[in-house]
C-alpha positions as CSV (number, residue, x, y, z in Angstrom):
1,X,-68.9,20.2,34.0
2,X,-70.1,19.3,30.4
3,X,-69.5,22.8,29.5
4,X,-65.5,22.3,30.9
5,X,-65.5,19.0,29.1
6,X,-66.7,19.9,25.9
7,X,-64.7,23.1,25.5
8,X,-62.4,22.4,22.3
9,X,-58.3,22.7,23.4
10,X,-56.8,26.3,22.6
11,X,-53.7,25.1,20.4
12,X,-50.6,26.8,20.7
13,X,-49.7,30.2,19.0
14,X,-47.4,30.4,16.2
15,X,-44.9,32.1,18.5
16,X,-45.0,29.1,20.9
17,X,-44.5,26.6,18.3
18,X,-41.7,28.4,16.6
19,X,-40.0,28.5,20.1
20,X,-40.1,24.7,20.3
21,X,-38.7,24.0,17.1
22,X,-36.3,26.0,18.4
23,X,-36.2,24.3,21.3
24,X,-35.6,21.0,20.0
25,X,-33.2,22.2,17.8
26,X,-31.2,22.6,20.1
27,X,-31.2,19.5,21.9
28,X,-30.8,17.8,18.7
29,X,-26.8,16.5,18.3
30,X,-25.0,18.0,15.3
31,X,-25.0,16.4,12.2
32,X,-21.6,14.2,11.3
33,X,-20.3,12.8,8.1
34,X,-19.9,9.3,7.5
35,X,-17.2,9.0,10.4
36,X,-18.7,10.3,13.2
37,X,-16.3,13.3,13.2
38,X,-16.6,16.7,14.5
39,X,-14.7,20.2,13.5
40,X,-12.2,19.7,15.3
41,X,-11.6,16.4,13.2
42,X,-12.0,17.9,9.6
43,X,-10.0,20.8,11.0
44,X,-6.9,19.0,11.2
45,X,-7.8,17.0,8.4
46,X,-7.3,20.0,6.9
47,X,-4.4,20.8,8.6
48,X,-2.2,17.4,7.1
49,X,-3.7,18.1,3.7
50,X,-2.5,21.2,3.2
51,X,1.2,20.2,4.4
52,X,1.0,17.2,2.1
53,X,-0.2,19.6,-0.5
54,X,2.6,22.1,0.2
55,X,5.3,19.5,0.0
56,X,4.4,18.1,-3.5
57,X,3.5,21.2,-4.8
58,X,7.0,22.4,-4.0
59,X,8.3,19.2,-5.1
60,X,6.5,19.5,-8.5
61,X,8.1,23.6,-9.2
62,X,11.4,22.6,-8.7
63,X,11.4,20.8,-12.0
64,X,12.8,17.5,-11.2
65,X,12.3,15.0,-14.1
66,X,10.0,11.9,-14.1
67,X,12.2,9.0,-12.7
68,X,12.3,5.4,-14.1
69,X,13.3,2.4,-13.5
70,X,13.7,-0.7,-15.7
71,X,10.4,-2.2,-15.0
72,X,8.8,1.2,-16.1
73,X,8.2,0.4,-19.7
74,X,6.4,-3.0,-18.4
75,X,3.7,-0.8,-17.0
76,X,4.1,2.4,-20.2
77,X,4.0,-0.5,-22.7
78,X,0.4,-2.0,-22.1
79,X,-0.6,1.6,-21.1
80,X,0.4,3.4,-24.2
81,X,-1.4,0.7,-26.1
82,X,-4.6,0.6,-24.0
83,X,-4.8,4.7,-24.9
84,X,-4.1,4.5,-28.8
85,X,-6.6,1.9,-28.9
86,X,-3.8,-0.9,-30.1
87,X,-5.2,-3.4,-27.3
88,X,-4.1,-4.7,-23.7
89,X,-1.9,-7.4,-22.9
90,X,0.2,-6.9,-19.9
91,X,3.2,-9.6,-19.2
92,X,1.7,-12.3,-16.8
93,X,3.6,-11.3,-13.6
94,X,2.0,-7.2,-14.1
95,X,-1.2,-6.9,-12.5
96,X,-3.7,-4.1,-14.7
97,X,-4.6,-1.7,-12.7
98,X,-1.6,0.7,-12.6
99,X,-1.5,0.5,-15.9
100,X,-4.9,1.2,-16.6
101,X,-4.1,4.2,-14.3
102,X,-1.5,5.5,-16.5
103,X,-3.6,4.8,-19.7
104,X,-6.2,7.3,-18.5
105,X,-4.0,10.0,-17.8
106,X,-2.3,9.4,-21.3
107,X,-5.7,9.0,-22.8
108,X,-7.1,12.4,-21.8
109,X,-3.5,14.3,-23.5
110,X,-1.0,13.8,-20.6
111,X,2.5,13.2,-20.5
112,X,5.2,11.5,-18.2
113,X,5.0,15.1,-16.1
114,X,1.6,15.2,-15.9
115,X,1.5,11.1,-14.6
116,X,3.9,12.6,-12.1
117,X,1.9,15.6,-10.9
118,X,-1.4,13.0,-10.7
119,X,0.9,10.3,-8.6
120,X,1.4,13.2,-6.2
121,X,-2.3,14.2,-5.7
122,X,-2.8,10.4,-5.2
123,X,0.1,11.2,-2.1
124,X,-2.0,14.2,-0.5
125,X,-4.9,11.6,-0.6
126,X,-2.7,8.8,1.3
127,X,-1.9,11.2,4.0
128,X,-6.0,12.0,4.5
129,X,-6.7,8.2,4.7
130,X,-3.7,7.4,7.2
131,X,-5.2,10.6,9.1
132,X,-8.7,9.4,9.2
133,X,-7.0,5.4,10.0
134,X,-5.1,6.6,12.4
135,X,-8.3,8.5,14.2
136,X,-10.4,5.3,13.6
137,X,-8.2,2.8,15.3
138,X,-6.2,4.8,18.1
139,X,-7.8,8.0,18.4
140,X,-7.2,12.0,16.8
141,X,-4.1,12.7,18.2
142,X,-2.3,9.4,16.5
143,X,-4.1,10.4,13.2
144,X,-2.4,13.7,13.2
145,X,1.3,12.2,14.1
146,X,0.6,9.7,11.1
147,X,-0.7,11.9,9.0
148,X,1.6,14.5,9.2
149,X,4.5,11.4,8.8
150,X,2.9,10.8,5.8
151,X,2.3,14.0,4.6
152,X,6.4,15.2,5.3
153,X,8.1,11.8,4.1
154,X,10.8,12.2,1.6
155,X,10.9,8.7,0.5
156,X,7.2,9.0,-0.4
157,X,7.7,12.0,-2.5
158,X,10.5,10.7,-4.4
159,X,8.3,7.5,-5.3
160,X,5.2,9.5,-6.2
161,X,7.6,10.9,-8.6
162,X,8.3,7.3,-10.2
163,X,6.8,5.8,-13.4
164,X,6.1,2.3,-10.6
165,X,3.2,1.6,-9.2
166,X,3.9,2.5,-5.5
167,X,2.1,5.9,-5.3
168,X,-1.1,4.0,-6.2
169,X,-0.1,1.3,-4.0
170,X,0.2,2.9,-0.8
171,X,-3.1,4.9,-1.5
172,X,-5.1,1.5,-1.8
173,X,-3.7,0.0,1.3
174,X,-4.2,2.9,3.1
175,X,-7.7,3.2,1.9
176,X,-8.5,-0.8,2.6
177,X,-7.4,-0.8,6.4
178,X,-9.4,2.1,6.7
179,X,-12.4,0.3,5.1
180,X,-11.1,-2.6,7.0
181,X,-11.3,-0.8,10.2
182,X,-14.9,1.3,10.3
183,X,-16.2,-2.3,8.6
184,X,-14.9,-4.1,11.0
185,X,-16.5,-1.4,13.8
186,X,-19.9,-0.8,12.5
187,X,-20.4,-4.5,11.2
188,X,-22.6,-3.3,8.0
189,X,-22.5,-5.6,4.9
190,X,-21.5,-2.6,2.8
191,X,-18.5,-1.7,4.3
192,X,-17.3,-5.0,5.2
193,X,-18.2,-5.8,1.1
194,X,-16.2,-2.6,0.4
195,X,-13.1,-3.9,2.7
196,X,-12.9,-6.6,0.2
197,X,-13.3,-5.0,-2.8
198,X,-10.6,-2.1,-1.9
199,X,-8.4,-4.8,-1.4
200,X,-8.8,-6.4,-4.4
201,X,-8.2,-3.0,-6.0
202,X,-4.7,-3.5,-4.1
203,X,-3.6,-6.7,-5.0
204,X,-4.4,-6.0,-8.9
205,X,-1.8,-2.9,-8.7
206,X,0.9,-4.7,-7.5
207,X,1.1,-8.6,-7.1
208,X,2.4,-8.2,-3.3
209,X,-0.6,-7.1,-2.4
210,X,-2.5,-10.5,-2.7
211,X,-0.5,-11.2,1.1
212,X,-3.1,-8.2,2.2
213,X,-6.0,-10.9,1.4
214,X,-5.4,-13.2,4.4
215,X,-5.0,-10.6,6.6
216,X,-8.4,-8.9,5.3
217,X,-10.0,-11.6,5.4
218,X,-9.1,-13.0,8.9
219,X,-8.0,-10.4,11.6
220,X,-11.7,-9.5,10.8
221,X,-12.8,-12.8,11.7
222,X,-10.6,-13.0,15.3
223,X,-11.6,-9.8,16.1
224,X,-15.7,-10.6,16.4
225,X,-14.3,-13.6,18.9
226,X,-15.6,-15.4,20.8
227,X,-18.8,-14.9,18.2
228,X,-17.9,-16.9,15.4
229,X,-21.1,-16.9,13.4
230,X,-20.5,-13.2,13.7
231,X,-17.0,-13.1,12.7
232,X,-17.9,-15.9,9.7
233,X,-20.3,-13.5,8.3
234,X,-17.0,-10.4,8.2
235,X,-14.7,-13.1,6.7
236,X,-17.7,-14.0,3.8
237,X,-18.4,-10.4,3.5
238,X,-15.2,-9.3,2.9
239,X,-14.0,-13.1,0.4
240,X,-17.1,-11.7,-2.2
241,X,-15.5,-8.0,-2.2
242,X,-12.2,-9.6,-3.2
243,X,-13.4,-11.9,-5.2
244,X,-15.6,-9.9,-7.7
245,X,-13.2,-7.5,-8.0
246,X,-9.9,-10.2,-8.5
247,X,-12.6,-12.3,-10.7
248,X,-12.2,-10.6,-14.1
249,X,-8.5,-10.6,-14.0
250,X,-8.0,-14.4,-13.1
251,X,-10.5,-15.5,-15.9
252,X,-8.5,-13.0,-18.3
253,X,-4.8,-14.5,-17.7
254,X,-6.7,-18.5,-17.6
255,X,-8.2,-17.3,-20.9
256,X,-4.8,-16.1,-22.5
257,X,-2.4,-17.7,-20.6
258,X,-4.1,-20.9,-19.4
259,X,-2.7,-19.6,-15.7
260,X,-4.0,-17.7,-13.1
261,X,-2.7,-14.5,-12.5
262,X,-2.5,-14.8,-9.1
263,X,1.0,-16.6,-9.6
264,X,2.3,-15.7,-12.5
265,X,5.4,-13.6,-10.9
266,X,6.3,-15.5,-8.5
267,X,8.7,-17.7,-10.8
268,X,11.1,-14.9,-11.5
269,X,10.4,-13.3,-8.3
270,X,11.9,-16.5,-6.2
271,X,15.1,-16.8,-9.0
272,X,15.9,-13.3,-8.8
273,X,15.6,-13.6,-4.8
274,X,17.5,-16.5,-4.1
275,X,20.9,-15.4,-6.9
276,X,21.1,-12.1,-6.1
277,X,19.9,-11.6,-2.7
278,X,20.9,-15.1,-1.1
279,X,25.0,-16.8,-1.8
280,X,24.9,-20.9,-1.8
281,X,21.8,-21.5,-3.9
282,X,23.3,-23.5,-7.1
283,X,20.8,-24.6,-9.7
284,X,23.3,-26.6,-11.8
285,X,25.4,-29.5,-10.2
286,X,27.3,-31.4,-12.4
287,X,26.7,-34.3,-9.5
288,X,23.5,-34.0,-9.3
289,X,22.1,-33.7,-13.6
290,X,18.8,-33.0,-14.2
291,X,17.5,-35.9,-16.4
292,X,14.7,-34.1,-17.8
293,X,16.4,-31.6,-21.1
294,X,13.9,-28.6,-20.5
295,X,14.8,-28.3,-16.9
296,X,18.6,-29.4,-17.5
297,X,18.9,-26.3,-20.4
298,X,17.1,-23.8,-17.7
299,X,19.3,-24.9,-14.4
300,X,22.2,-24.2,-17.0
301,X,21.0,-20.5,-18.0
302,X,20.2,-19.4,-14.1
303,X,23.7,-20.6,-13.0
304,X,25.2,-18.7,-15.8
305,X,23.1,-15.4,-15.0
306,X,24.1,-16.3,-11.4
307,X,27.7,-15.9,-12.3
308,X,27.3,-12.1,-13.7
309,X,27.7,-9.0,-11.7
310,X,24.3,-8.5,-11.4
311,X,22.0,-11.3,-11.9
312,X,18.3,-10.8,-12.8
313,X,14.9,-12.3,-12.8
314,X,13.6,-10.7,-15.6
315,X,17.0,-11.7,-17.9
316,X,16.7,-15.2,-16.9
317,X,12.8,-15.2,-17.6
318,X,13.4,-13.6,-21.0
319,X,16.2,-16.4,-22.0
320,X,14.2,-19.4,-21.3
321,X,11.6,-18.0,-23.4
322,X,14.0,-17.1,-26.0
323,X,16.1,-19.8,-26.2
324,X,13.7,-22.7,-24.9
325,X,10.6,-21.4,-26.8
326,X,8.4,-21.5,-23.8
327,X,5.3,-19.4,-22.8
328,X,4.8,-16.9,-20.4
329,X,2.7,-19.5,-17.6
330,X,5.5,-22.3,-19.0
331,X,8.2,-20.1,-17.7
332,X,6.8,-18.6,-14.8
333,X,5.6,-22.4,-13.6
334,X,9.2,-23.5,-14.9
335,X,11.3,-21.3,-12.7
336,X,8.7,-21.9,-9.4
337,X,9.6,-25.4,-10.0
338,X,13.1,-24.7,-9.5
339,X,13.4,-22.1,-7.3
340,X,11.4,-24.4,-4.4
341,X,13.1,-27.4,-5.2
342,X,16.3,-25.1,-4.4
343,X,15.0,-23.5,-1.2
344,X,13.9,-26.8,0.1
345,X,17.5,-28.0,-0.2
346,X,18.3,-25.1,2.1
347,X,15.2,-23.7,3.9
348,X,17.3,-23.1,7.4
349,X,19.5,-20.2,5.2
350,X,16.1,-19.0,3.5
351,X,14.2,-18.6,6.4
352,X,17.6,-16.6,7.8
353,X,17.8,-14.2,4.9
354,X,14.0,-14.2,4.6
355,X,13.4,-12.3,8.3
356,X,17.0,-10.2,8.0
357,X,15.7,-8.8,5.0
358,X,12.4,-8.1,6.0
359,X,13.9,-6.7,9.3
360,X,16.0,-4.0,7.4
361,X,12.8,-3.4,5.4
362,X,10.9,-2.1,8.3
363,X,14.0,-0.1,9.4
364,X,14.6,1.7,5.8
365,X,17.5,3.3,4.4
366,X,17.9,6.6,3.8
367,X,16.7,7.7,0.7
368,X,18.7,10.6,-1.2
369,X,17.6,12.5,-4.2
370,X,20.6,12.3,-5.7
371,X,20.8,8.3,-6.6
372,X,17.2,8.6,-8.3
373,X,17.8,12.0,-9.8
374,X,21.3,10.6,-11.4
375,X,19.4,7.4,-12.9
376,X,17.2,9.5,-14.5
377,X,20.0,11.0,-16.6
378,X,22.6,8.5,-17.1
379,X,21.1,5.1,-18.1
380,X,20.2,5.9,-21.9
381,X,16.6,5.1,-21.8
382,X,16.2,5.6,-25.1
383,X,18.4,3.2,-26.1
384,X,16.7,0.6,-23.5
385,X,12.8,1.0,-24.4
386,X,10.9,0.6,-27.2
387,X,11.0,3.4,-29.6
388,X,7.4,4.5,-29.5
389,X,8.2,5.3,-25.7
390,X,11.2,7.1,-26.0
391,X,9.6,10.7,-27.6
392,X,7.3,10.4,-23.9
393,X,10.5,10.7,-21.8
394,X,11.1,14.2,-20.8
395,X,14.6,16.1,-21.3
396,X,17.4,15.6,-19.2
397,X,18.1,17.7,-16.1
398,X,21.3,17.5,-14.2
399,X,21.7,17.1,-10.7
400,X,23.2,20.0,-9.6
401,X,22.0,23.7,-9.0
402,X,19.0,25.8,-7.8
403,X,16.1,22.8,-8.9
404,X,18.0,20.0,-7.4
405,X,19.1,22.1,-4.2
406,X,15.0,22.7,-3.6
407,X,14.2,19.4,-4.4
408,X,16.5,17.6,-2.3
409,X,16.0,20.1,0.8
410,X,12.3,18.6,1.0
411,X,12.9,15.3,0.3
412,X,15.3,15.8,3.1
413,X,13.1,16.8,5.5
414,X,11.9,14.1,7.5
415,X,13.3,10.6,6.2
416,X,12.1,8.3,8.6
417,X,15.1,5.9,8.8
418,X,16.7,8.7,11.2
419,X,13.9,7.8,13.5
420,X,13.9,3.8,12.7
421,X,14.7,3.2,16.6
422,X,11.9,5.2,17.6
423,X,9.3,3.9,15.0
424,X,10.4,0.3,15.8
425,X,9.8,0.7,19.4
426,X,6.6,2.9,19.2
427,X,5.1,0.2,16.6
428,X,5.7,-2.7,19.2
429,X,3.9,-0.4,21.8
430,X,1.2,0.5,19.6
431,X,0.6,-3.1,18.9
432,X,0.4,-4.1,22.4
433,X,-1.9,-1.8,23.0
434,X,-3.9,-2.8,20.2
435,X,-3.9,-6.1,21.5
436,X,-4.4,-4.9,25.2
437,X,-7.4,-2.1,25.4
438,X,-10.8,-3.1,23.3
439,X,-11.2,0.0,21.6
440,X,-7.7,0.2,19.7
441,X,-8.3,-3.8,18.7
442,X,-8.8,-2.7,15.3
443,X,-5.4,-1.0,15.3
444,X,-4.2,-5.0,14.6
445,X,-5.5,-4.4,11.2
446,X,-2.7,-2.2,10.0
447,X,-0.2,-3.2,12.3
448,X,-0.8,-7.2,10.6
449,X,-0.9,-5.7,7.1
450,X,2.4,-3.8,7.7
451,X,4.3,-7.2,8.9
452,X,3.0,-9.4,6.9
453,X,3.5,-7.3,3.2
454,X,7.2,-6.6,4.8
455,X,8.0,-10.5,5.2
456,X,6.3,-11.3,1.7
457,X,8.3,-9.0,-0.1
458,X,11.6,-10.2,1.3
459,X,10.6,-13.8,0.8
460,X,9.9,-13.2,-2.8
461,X,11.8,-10.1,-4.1
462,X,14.6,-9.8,-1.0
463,X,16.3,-6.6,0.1
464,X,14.1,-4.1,-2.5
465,X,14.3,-1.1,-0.9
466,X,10.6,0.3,-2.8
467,X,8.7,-2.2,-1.0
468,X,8.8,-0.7,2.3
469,X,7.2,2.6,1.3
470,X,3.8,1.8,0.6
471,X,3.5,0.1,4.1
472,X,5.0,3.2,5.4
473,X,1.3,5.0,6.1
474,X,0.4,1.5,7.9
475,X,3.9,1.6,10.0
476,X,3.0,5.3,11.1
477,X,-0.3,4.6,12.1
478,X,0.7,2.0,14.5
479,X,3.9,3.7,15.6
480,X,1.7,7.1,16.3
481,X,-1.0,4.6,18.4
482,X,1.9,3.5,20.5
483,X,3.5,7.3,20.7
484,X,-0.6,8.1,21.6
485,X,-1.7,5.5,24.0
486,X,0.6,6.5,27.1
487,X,-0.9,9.9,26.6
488,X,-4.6,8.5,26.1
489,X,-4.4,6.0,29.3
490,X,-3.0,9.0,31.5
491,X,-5.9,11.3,30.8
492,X,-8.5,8.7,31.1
493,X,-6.6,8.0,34.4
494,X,-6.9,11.5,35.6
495,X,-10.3,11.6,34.5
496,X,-11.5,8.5,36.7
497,X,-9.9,9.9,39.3
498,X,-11.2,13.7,39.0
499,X,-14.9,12.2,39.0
500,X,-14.3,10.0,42.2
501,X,-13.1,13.1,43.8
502,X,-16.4,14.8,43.0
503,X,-18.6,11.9,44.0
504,X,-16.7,12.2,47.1
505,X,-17.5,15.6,47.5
């Protein structure tokens, strides 16, 4: 017995212990990235890269010029400065970062072309991120319809090709409802910090994107209901991320402008909204004087701008500097002054024009080539911008011919205002079954963001047709959740019931 007792324990040969590793190996689950995904998942990633790739790329060989508009040089001015090294002082109602954006790709020897080119790479990385939101909130199949929605939209392409800041845009809010939306899920400070810092990022590219912040901050918050120290803790989280990335800015424009930046457009935004996208707003009544001079002189200029063909924000902002001697924060506060004390004489007709416009923002227009490609060649930019700009403008290309034919044909493609019926009704659905099943809660995220950036920009800037596209990869992810979930349910069904049938048996 001590003999047995004593006798050491034969360990196990090599071969034996190989065979376990083995073993174990195999029982252990495959190793995911960051997402949780599978190959079948980066497959099709894959799958509405490439197509997003293939679109742009053929976009990009049929030679179509770099279009502009007549905000461009607001963002080309400060960046062409920033990259020569001759300082950075954006107006007061431009965020930075999309001109920072552009300063980098002039810095490092590029041209309006090569912006252009850059703008569309940002576009293949949109339709990733509305892929991967899509799988996050309502499953693989709805990231592939949004994706690919993304990936094939002509109105997308064409604004990729713009000197605006709507490529970068619509990249950012893609990327913070996606941060949003796995922060929101896996309840970690970093990515419910990084949910607020991305949209920050978002909000300094275009000033519509501060309406983002609410939502960020608070669908969060109702979502970790009925746990409200829980949900506290998201809505904190995600307030520092936006706030240490916005902080900089706002101390910046209080410094130089004694005004946050925050609001510095909303002045001219509500004066260009309510005389040229609203009738019956009158800012000088001879019954009614204004007895203070300053705001007397400025009703008088708005009511004559009024009174031209095409009234604008930006002229009436540049004439009360002019000819009043005012600041930029004196004007911009100046013209919010007046613009509210308008509206709330008639808020009943605001409120109207205010959802009819945001309503035919979520159904878009059909967006041809030809009305952007023509712009490009007939509205003498060199004569409008300043003449260190002019040399970066690329020769003229008329619309007509091979190139244009090419061009057109793909931005052609898939317009999704042929399908607005369809999109408006699969968003509702997708919605309500974000609000309906647990698991495709988080699908609110987008689906807030979308609504909410749509009404903002038709309260402040009206019927602006480029405000709708970057909500368009939020709008597809919702709209392929509620073309998914019918599916979804029906195999979940028929998988209850297969298994009760075999418990049966």
């Amino acid at each position: 017995m001590l003999s047995v007792a004593s006798a050491p324990m034969q360990e196990p040969s090599r071969v034996e212990a190989e065979q376990g590793e083995a073993q174990n190996r195999r029982k252990a689950p495959p190793r995911a990235n960051i997402f949780g995904w599978g190959r079948l998942d980066l497959g099709l990633l894959a799958l509405v890269v490439g197509l997003a790739l293939w679109m742009r790329l053929q976009f990009a060989a049929a030679g179509a010029p770099t279009f502009v508009t007549p905000d461009s040089d607001d963002y080309l001015g400060p960046a062409y400065d920033l990259a020569h090294g001759l300082g950075f002082d954006p107006e007061l109602r431009r965020t930075p970062l999309y001109s920072i954006f552009v300063s980098a790709v002039l810095a490092l020897g590029g041209n309006l072309a090569s912006l252009a080119l850059v703008q569309h790479a940002l576009g293949v990385l949109a339709a990733a991120a509305t892929y991967a939101l899509g799988r996050a909130t309502f499953g693989r199949l709805a990231g592939l319809l949004a994706g690919t929605a993304v990936a094939l939209s002509g109105p997308l392409i064409i604004y990729e090709h713009y000197l605006m800041a709507e490529s970068l845009f619509s990249l950012l809010l893609a990327a913070a409802a996606l941060v949003l939306v796995v922060g929101a899920k896996r309840d970690s400070f970093t990515w419910l910090f990084s949910a607020g810092a991305a949209t920050g990022l978002a909000a300094l590219t275009r000033p519509i994107g501060q309406a983002a912040i609410p939502i960020a901050v608070g669908v969060p918050l109702l979502l970790a209901m009925p746990r409200w120290r829980r949900g506290l803790r998201r809505a904190v989280l995600i307030a520092c991320g936006v706030l240490v990335v916005l902080a900089p800015w706002l101390v910046r424009t209080w410094a130089v402008h004694g005004s946050l930046g925050a609001e510095g457009a909303l002045g001219q935004a509500l004066i260009g909204r309510t005389i040229r996208h609203d009738r019956g707003f009158v800012y000088d009544d001879p019954r009614r004087p204004d007895p203070d001079p300053t705001r007397a002189a400025a009703r008088r200029i708005i009511q004559q701008e009024a009174s031209t063909g095409e009234p604008s924000g930006g002229t009436i902002t540049a004439r009360l500097r002019d000819e009043l001697g005012l600041t930029q924060a004196q004007t911009s506060a100046l013209l919010l002054e007046l613009a509210l004390d308008a509206i709330s004489r008639r808020p009943t007709s605001y409120l109207a024009s205010t959802a009819e416009a945001a309503w035919e923002l979520f159904q878009g227009k059909n967006e041809r080539l030809l009305g952007h490609w023509r712009q490009r060649t007939t509205r003498n930019w060199d004569r409008k911008w300043n003449a260190r700009l002019v040399p970066l403008l690329e020769d003229e290309l008329p619309a007509e011919g091979q190139a244009y034919e090419r061009a057109d044909a793909l931005t052609s493609l898939f317009q999704p205002w042929r399908w607005r019926r369809s999109i408006t009704l699969l968003f509702g659905l997708g919605a309500l079954a974000a609000l309906a099943v647990p698991r495709w809660r988080t699908g609110l995220i987008p689906a807030a963001m979308a609504v909410t950036l749509l009404v903002a920009a038709a309260a402040l800037d009206g019927l602006v047709w480029r405000f709708r596209y970057p909500a368009d990869p939020l709008i597809a992810v919702v709209a392929s959740g509620g073309a998914s979930a019918p599916i979804m349910l029906a195999l979940a069904g028929a998988g209850r019931i297969r298994r009760a049938v075999l418990a049966r048996t």
